[in-house]
C-alpha positions in Angstrom: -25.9 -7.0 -14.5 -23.9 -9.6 -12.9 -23.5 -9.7 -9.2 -20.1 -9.1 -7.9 -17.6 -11.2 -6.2 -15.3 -9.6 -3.7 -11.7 -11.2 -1.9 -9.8 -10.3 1.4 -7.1 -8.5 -0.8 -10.3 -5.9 -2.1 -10.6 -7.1 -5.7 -14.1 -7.9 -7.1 -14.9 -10.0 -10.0 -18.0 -10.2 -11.8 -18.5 -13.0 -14.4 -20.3 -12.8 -17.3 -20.7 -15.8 -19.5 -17.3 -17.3 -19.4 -15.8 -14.3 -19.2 -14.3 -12.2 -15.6 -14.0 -8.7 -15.6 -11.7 -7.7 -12.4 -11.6 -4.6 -10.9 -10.6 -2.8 -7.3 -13.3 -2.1 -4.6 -14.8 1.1 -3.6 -13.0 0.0 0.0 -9.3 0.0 -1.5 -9.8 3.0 -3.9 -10.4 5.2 -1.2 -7.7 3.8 0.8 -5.0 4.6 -1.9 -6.4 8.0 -2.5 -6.1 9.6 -6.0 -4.5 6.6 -8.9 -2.1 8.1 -11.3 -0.6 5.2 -12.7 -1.4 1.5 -13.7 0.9 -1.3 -14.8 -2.1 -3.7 -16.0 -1.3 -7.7 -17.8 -1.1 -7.8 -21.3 -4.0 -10.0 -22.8 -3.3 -13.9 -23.7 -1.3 -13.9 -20.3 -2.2 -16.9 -18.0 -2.8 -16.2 -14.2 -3.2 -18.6 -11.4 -5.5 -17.7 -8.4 -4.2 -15.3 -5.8 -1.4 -14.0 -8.2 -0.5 -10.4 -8.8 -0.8 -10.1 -12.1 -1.2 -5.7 -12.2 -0.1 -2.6 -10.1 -2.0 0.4 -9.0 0.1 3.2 -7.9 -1.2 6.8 -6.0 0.0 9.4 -5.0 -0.2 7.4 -1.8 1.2 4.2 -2.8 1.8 1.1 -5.3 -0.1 -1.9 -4.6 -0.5 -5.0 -6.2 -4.0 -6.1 -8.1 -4.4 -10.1 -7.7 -6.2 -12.4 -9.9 -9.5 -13.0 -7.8 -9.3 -16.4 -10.2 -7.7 -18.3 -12.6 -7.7 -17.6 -16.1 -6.5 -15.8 -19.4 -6.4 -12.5 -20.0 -7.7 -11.7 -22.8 -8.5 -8.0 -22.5 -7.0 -4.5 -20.8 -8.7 -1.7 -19.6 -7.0 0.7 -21.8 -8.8 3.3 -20.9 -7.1 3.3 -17.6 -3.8 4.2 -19.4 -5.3 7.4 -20.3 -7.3 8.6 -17.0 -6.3 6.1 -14.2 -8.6 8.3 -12.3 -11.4 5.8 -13.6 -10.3 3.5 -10.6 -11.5 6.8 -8.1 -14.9 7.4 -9.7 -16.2 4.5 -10.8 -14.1 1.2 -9.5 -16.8 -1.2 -10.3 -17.5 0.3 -13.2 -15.6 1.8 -16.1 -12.6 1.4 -13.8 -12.4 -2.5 -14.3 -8.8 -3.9 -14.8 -8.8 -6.6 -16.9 -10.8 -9.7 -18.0 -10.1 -13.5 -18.1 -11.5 -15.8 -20.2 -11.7 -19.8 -19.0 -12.6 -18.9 -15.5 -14.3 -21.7 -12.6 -17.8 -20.3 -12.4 -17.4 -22.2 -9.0 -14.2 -20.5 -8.2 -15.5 -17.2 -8.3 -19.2 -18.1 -6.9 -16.8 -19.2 -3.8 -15.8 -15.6 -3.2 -17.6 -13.6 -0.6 -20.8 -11.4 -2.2 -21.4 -8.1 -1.0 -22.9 -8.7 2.4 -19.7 -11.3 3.3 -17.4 -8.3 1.8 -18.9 -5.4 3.9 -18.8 -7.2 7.3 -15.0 -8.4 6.3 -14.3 -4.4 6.0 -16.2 -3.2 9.2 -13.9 -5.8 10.6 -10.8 -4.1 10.2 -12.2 -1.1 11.7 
């Protein structure tokens, strides 16, 4: 499997090929608690680095899900529509978001791998 890609705002990416699946952390799962809801992009849309392209709401909040990368969507996790919960039991798993096709393999190899991403969140403790 492909090693994941993580950003400050808590999404991870892992590329495969040319394609980017894009999902939540473990981190940001647990912070919104239990998901009941998500508003995710419909494929062939275009998203630009950094832009929130899907929502995630819990019985805590709704927060936005960025594009770790550029690219084009070109598929949904529809399974989420069904049991959102996904996101709370396996986020880097079967709770993925969406993937984009034409992404920068530099682009995402510039995000911070698992080591960079746990010392970010130990520093916000």
């Amino acid at each position: 499997m492909a090693e994941l890609r993580f950003t400050k705002d808590h999404e991870w990416v892992r590329l495969e090929g040319d394609v980017a699946t894009v999902g939540i952390t473990d981190h940001a799962q647990n912070a919104l608690g239990d998901v009941v809801f998500v508003d995710l992009p419909e494929p062939g849309r275009e998203v630009a680095e950094a832009e929130a392209c899907a929502v995630v709401e819990s019985v805590k909040a709704a927060s936005d899900v960025y594009a770790p990368v550029a690219g084009r969507v070109v598929e949904a996790n529809a399974a989420l529509g069904e049991n959102p919960a996904l996101i709370n039991t396996d986020p880097t798993g079967e709770g993925w978001f969406f993937r984009l096709a034409g992404v920068d393999a530099a682009a995402v190899e510039a995000l911070m791998d698992e080591a960079a991403y746990a010392a970010f969140v130990d520093s916000l403790a």
